[in-house]
C-alpha angles and dihedrals in degrees: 000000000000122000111274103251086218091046111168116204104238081233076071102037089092102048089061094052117086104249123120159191107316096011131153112231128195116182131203120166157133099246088176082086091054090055094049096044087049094054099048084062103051103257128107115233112231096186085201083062084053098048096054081051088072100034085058093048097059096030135202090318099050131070125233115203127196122188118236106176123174128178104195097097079068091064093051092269111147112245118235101192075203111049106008105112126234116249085203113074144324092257086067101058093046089052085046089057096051127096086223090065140081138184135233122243107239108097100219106030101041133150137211098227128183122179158028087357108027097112093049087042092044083044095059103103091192118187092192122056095215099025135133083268100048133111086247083057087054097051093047096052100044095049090249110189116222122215119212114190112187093348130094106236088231089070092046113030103121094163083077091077078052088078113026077067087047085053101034091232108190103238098072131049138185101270109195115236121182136175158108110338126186110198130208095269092046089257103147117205133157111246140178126222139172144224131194087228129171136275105259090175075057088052079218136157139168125262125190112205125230090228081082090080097068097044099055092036085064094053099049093243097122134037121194118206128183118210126172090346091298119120121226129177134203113204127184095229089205090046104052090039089056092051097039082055100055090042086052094056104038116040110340093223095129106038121021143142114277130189 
């Protein structure tokens, strides 16, 4: 493939995307396309680099979030908030890894967070992973923004679950995990937590439609950008969960169950 004329350098990527001063970010990518893309034009990706790109972008007084997510706890695998590895993402790992970073406390749905907020967000002690007192929660109610780079929203969109749990859809249902948790300070306990998950008696997941682009383009609630040939997406967290609620219970037509 030959070099992008327009090539932007992924230290720049950030300054041409609408997010500002004080925001709340929350990031979800393949960053496997950066690297390529970087390397086809001669420079070598340092996702740490990249990293420092978005804390300067929102600033002291903003909040950066990286999923990682690990389902092992699931299995019956004790959880190590420090050394257990996210299942989401390799920015993840690399934030996991900062001292400018901390992670959340529920054991399957965690995030690396740095920031204005990252001790009341690393304070939270959710049960529930989607839950009123969640860091989804968070995000909704503070208008967070999220941030997909080389993924469609509608693959990765996990706040969703936020609220079919919001709405008690009945397809899904609290299913009870416990194990073995190590916490920040090395204290090991045995703990129980809960997710709305879905009903797998149902063989049911949810799908987002693509119907769902048109409609928060039009409200001004998500703004698509191509770089590099690379896709990226900027979501209002608040905006599109208000809109995927009311679809839920009213018709379903935007986001439903599907086998």
């Amino acid at each position: 493939m030959e070099p992008c004329n327009n090539y932007i350098s992924y230290k720049e990527v950030i300054s041409q995307v609408h997010v500002n001063k004080g925001d709340i970010v929350h990031i979800s990518s393949d960053i496997l396309k950066f690297m390529c893309t970087c390397r086809e034009n001669a420079e070598i990706f340092d996702p740490n680099i990249f990293i420092d790109s978005l804390i300067d972008k929102i600033g002291p007084t903003g909040t950066l979030i990286f999923p990682t997510y690990n389902w092992d706890f699931c299995r019956g695998e004790t959880f190590d908030i420090c050394k257990t590895p996210s299942q989401s993402g390799g920015l993840g790992n690399i934030a996991l890894k900062r001292a400018d970073f901390r992670r959340t406390q529920h054991p399957v749905y965690s995030f690396a967070v740095c920031g204005h907020d990252m001790d009341y967000l690393c304070g939270l002690d959710n049960v529930s992973a989607f839950g009123s007192d969640s860091p989804f929660a968070y995000m909704y109610e503070r208008g967070a923004k999220s941030l997909f780079i080389g993924i469609d929203y509608k693959d990765a969109f996990t706040l969703v679950h936020f609220v079919e749990e919001k709405v008690g859809v009945p397809y899904r249902y609290f299913k009870e995990f416990s194990g073995q948790y190590i916490s920040e300070d090395g204290t090991v306990s045995r703990r129980i937590f809960k997710m709305y998950v879905r009903h797998l008696g149902l063989s049911v997941k949810t799908e987002i439609s693509p119907l769902l682009d048109d409609v928060i383009l039009g409200k001004g609630i998500y703004s698509k950008y191509l770089m590099n040939g690379i896709t990226l997406g900027l979501v209002d967290m608040h905006g599109i969960a208000d809109i995927m609620e009311h679809d839920i219970r009213d018709r379903g037509i935007l986001v439903y169950p599907a086998k």
